[in-house]
C-alpha positions as CSV (number, residue, x, y, z in Angstrom):
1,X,-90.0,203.9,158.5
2,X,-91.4,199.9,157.9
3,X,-89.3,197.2,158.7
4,X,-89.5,196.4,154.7
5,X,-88.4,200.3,154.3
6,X,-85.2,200.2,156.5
7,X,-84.2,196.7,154.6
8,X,-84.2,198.3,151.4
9,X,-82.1,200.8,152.7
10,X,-79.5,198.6,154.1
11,X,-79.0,196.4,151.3
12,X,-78.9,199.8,148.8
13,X,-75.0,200.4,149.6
14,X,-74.2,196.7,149.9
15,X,-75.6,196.2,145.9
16,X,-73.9,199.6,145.1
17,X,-70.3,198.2,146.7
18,X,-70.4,195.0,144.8
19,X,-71.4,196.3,141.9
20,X,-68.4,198.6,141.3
21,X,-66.1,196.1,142.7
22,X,-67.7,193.7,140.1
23,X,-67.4,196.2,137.3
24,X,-63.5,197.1,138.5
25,X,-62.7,193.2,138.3
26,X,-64.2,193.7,134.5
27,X,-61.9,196.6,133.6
28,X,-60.3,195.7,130.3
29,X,-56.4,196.4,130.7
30,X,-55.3,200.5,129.8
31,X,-53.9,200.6,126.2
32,X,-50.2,201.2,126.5
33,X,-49.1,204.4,125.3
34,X,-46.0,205.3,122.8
35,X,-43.9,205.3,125.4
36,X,-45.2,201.8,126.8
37,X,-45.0,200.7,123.4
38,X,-41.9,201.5,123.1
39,X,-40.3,199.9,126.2
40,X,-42.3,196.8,124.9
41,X,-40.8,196.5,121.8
42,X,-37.1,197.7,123.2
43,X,-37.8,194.4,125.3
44,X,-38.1,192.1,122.2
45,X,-35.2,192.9,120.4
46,X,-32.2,190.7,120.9
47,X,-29.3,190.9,122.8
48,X,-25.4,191.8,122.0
49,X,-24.2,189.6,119.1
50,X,-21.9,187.6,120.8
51,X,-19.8,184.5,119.5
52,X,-19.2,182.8,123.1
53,X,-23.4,182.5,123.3
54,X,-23.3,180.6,119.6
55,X,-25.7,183.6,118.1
56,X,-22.9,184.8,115.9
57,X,-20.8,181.9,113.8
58,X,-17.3,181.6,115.6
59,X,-16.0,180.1,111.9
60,X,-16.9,179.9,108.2
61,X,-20.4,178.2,107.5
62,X,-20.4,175.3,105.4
63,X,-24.3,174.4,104.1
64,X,-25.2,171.8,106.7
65,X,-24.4,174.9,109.3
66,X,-26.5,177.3,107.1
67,X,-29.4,174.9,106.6
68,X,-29.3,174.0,110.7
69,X,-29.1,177.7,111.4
70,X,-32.4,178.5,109.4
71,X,-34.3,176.3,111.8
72,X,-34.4,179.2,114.8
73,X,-35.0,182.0,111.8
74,X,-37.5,184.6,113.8
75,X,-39.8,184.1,111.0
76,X,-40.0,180.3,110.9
77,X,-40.4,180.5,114.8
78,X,-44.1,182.4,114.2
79,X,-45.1,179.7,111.7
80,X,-44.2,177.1,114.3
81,X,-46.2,179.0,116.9
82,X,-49.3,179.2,114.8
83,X,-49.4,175.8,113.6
84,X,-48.8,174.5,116.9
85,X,-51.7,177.0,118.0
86,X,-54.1,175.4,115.2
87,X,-52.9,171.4,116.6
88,X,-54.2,172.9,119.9
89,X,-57.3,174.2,118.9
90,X,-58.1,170.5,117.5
91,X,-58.6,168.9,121.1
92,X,-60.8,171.9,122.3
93,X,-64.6,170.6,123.1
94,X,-66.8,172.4,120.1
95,X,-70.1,170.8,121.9
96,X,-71.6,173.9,123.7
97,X,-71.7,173.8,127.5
98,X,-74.8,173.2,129.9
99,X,-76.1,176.7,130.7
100,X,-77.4,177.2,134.2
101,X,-80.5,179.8,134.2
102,X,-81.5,181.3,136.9
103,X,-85.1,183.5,136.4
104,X,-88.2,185.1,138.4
105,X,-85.8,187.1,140.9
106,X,-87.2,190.3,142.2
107,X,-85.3,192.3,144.7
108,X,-88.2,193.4,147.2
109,X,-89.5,190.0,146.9
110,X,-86.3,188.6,148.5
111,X,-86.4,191.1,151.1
112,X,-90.5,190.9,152.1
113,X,-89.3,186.7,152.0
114,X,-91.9,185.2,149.3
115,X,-89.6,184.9,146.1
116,X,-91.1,183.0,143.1
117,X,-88.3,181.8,141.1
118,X,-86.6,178.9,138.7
119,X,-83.2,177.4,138.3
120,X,-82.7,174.8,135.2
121,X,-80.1,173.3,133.1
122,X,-80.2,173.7,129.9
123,X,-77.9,171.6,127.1
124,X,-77.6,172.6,123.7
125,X,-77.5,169.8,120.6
126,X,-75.3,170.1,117.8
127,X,-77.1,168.4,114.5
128,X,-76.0,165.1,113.3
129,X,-73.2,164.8,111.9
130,X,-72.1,168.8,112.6
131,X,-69.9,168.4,115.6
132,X,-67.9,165.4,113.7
133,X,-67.4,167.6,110.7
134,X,-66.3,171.4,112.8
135,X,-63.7,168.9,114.6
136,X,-62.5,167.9,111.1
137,X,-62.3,171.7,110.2
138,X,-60.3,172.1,112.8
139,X,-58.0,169.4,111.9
140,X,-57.7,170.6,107.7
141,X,-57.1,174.0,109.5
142,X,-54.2,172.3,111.6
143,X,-53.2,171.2,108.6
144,X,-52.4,173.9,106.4
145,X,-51.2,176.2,108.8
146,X,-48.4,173.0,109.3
147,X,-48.0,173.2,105.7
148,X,-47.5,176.6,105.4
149,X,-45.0,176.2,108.2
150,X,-43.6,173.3,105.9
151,X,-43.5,176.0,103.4
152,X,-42.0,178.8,104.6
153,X,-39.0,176.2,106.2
154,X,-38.7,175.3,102.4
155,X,-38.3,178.9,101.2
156,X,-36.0,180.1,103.9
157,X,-33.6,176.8,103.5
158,X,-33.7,177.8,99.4
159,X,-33.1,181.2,100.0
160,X,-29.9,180.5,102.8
161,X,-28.4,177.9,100.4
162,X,-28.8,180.7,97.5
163,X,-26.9,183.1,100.4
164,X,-24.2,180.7,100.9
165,X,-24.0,180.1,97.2
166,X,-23.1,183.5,95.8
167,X,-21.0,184.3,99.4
168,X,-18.7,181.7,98.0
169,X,-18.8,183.0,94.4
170,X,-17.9,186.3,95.4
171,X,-15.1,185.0,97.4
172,X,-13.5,183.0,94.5
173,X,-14.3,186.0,92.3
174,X,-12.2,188.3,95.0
175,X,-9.5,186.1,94.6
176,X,-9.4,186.5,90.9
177,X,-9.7,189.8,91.5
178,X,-7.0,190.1,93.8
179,X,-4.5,188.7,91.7
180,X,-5.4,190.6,88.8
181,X,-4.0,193.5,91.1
182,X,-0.8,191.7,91.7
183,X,-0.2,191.5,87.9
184,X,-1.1,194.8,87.7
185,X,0.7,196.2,90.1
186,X,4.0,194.1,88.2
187,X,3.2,195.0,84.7
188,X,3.1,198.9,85.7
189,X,6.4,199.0,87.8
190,X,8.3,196.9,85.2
191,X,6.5,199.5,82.4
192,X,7.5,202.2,84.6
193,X,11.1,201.2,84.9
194,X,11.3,200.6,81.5
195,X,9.9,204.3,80.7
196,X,12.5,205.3,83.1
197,X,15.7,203.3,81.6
198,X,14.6,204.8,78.4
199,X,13.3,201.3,77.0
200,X,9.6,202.2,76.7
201,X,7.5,205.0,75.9
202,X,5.8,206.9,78.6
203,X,2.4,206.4,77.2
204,X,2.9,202.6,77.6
205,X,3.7,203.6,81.8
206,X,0.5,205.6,81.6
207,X,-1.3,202.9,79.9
208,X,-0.3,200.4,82.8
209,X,-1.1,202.7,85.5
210,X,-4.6,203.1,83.9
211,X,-5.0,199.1,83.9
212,X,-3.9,199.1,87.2
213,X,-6.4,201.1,88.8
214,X,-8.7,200.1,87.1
215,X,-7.8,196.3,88.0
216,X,-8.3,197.4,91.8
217,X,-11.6,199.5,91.4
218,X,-12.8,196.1,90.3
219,X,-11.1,194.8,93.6
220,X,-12.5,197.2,95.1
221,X,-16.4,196.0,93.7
222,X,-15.6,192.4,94.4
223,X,-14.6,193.0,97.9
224,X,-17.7,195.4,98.1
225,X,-20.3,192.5,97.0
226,X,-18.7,189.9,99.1
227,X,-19.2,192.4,102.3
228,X,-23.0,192.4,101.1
229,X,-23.6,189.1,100.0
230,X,-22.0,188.0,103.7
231,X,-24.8,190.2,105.5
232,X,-27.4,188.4,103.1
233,X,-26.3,185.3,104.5
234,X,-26.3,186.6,107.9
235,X,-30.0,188.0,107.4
236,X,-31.3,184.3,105.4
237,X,-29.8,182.4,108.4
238,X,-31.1,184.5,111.4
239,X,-27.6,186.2,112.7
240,X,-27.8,189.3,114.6
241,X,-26.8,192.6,113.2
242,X,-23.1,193.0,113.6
243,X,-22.0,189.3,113.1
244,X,-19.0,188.3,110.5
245,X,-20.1,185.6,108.2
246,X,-18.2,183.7,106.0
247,X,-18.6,180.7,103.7
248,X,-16.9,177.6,103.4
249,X,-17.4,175.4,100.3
250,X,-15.7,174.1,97.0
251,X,-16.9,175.6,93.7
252,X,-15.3,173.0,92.1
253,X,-17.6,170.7,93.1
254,X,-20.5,172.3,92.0
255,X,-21.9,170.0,89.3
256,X,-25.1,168.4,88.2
257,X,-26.0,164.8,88.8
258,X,-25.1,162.5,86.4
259,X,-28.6,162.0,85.6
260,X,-31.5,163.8,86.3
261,X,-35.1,162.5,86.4
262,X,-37.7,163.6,83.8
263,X,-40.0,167.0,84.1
264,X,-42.9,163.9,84.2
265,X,-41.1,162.5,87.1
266,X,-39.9,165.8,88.9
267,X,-43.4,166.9,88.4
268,X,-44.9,163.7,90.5
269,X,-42.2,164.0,93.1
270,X,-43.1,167.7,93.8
271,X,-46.9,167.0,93.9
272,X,-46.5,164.4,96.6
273,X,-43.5,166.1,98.4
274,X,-44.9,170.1,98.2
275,X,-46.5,171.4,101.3
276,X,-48.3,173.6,99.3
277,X,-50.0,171.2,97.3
278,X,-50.9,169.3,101.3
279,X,-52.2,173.0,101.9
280,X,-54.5,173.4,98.4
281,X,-55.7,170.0,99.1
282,X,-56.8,170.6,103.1
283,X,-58.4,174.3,102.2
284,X,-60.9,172.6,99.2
285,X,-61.7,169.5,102.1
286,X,-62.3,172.2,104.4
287,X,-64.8,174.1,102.4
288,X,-66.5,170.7,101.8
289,X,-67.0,170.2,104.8
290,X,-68.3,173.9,106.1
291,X,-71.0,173.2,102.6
292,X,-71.8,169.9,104.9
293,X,-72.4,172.3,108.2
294,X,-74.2,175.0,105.8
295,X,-76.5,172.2,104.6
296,X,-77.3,170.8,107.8
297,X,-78.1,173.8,109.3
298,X,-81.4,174.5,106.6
299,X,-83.2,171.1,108.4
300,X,-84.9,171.5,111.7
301,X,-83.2,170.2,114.4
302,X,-83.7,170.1,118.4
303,X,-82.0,173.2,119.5
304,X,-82.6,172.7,123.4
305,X,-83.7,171.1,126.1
306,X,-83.9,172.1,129.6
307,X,-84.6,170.7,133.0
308,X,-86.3,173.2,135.5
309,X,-87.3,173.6,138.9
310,X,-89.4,176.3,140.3
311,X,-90.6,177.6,143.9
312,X,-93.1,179.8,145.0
313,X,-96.0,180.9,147.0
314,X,-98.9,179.6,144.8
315,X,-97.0,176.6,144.1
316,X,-94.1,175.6,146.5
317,X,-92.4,172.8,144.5
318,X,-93.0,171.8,140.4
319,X,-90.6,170.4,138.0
320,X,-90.9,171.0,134.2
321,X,-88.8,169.9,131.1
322,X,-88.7,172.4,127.6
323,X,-87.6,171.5,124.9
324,X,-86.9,174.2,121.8
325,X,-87.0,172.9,118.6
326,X,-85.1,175.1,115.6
327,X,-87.7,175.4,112.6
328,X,-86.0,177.6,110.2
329,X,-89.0,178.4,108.4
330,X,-87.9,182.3,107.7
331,X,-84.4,181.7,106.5
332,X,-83.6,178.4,105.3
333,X,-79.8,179.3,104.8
334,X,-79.8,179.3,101.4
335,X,-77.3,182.2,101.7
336,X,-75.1,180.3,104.3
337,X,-74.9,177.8,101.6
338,X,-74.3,179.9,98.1
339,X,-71.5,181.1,100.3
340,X,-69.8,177.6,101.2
341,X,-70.5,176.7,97.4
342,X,-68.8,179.9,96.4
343,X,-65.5,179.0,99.2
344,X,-65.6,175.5,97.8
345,X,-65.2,177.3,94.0
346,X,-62.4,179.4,95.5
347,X,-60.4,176.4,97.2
348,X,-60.4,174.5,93.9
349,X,-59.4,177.9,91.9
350,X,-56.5,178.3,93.7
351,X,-55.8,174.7,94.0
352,X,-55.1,174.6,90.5
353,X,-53.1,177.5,90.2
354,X,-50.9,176.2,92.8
355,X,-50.9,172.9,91.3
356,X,-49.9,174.4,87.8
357,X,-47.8,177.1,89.4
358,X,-45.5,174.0,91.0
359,X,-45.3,172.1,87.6
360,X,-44.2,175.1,85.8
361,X,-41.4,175.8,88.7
362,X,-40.5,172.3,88.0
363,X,-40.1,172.4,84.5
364,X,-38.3,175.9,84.9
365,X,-35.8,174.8,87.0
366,X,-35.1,171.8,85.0
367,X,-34.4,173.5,81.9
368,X,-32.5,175.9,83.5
369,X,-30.3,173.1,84.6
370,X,-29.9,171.8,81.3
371,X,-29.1,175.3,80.6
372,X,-26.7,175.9,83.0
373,X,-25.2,172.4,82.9
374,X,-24.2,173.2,80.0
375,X,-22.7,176.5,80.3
376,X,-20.4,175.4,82.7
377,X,-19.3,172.5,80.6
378,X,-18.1,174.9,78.3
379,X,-16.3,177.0,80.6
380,X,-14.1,174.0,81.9
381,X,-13.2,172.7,78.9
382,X,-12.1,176.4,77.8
383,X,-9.8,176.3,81.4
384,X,-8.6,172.5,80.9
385,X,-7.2,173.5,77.2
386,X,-4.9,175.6,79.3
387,X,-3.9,174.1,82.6
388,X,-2.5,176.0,85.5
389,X,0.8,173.8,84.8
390,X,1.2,175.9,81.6
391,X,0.8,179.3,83.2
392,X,3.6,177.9,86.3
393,X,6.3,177.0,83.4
394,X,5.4,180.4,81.7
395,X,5.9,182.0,85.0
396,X,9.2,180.3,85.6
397,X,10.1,180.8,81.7
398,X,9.8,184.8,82.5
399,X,12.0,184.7,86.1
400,X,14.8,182.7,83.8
401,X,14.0,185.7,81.1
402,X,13.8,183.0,78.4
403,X,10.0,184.1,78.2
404,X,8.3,188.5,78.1
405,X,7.2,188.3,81.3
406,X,4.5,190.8,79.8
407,X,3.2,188.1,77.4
408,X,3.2,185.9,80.5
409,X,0.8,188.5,82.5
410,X,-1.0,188.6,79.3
411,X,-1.7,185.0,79.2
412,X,-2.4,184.8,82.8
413,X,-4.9,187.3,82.6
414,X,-6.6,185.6,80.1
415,X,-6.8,182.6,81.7
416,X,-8.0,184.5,85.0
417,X,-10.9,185.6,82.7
418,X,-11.8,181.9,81.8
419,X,-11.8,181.6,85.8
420,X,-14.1,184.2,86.1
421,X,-16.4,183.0,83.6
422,X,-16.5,179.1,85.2
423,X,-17.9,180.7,88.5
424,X,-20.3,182.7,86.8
425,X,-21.3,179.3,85.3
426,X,-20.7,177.1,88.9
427,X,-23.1,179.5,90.4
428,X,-25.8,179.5,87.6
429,X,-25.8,176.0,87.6
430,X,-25.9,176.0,91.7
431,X,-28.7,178.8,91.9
432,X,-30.8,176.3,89.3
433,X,-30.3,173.2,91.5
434,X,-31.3,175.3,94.9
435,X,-34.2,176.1,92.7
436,X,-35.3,172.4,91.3
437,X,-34.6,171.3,94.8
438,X,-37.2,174.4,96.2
439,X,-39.5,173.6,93.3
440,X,-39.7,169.6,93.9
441,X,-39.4,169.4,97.6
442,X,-36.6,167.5,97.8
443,X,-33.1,167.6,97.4
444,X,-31.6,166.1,94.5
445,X,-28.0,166.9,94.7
446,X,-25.5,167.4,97.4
């Protein structure tokens, strides 16, 4: 066998090894299977609700706690990681790397030792004007992923002050309910007695045991919504399953400002304050400016130029420059252009629905203000013709028996029902602030 013949041979299971080392080093990672998947996802849940680590809330939550407690929400914690992702991609270098090329390599020639071969460098040019206006992309990009981050912060902080909101309702409504029961409870044993002693009919002891249970199913459906409108507030501030939470506020303080800004006014604030009117804006810039790149891109521009240096037999050293001009002669991007025109269309579509879509939210919430203002206006003046002073002397007037101590439960009661209608009217009027304050950015009341 010839010298070049035994080479070959020799370098046959050196190429074959580094080849399938090469191609083992590529190996994409094995798809996990369901039960990799599983472990996976049994890794991301969270641990044990436990008080002493601060995950579940050691004491009733007042609306500062809830609002602070929406900032770790799992939800708002993705937002934050893409927009921080898209504020990274800003800095990244968008002009395309030098290539190194490498050509003319033929194995036998290598191993008879007369190789004719090349190496250049060659560097890519962006047109004028194009890298400027992809770095701006990325910025508008940045940009409205932070304002839908902005967003979402916005919605979850409504939707947790609208948790804490009705939690505190349906307590005040379980207290009503509650003593309901205890007048109940009197009105039947007294009616009861009475049937016994011979002083009252039995059907008026049937009747009373009838109000009576019914008085604590409707216990029974207060205490039930507060349970559920506790694990809504749980869920809008983050808590694990399995935590208590309670509210802590005073109904009674629930009230409108004194004066409230025009819909005209309102409407300005929320334009200038919304994140997603920041968003609407940064998506029709950014189709501008991919138009400006689609544009660009129909004009001939230098596409490379490369430096090279060859070697072999005929001519041992030369040195040559290329340089590759882009003539788009057979597609002059006409499409890539009817397609940024129709994106720029889109972005200013949807820029005015959002726009109109915020003015309207404004102008909702602001009539249901009015609305609701005025409701519970209504509802206080009805309990302040009645004061709770009146129902103590009626109490005391019934323990001296110069008073029916039924007529007294009977008035009680319906004063109990004015109570119930004034925090159906505090938490209308409550739920239509949360929802001007969602609607214009800002918060307008305490």
């Amino acid at each position: 066998m010839s010298r070049r013949g035994s080479a070959r041979l020799a370098l046959l299971p050196l190429t074959v090894a580094a080849l399938a080392t090469a191609s083992g080093c590529w190996h994409a990672p094995a798809p996990l299977g369901p039960e990799g998947r599983t472990r996976w996802a049994e890794g991301l849940l969270p641990p044990a609700a436990s008080v002493g680590e601060g995950r579940c809330p050691a004491e009733p939550l007042d609306e500062a706690a809830v609002i602070a407690r929406v900032a770790g929400h799992p939800e708002l914690r993705v937002a934050d990681a893409r927009a921080r992702a898209t504020e990274a991609a800003v800095d990244t270098p968008r002009e395309r790397d030098p290539e190194l090329r490498v050509g003319k390599i033929q194995l036998d020639e290598v191993i008879d030792g007369g190789p004719t071969f090349g190496v250049g460098v060659r560097a890519r040019f962006e047109r004028p004007g194009t890298l400027s206006a992809r770095e701006h992309e990325a910025t508008l990009e940045a940009r409205v992923a932070q304002a839908e981050r902005d967003e979402l912060a916005l919605t979850l902080a409504s939707g947790a002050r609208l948790a804490h909101a009705r939690l505190i309702a349906a307590q005040a409504d379980l207290a009503v309910r509650d003593r309901l029961v205890t007048l109940a409870e009197a009105r039947a044993d007294r009616a009861a007695r009475a049937a016994r002693a011979g002083a009252a009919t039995r059907v008026d002891a049937d009747l009373a045991t009838l109000d009576l249970a019914s008085a604590r199913e409707a216990a029974a459906r207060a205490r039930a919504d507060v349970d559920a409108e506790a694990r809504a507030l749980g869920d809008a501030v983050g808590a694990p399953a399995g935590c208590s939470v309670s509210a802590r506020g005073d109904l009674g303080a629930w009230e409108a400002p004194a004066e409230l800004p025009a819909v005209d006014a309102l409407t300005r604030l929320a334009l200038s304050r919304r994140a997603v009117v920041a968003a609407a804006a940064a998506e029709v810039e950014r189709g501008t400016t991919r138009r400006f790149v689609a544009g660009r891109e129909r004009w001939p521009w230098f596409d490379f130029a490369q430096l090279e240096y060859v070697t072999g037999d005929l001519d041992p050293e030369r040195w040559g420059l290329t340089l590759g001009i882009s003539l788009p002669i057979f597609r002059l991007g006409d499409g890539q252009v009817a397609a940024a025109d129709a994106e720029v269309a889109l972005a200013r579509a949807r820029a005015e629905r959002d726009v109109r879509s915020v003015a309207s939210q404004v102008a909702s919430a602001r009539a249901a203000v009015d609305r609701a203002n005025a409701r519970l206006a209504a509802a206080r003046e009805a309990l302040a013709s009645y004061p709770e002073a009146r129902i103590e002397a009626l109490r005391e007037a019934a323990e001296a028996r110069t008073a029916s101590p039924d007529a007294a439960v009977e008035v009680e009661e319906a004063r109990l029902a004015l109570t119930r209608r004034e925090i159906a009217a505090a938490l209308a009027l409550r739920e239509a602030l949360i929802a001007l304050d969602a609607a214009t950015g800002a918060p307008l009341a305490p």
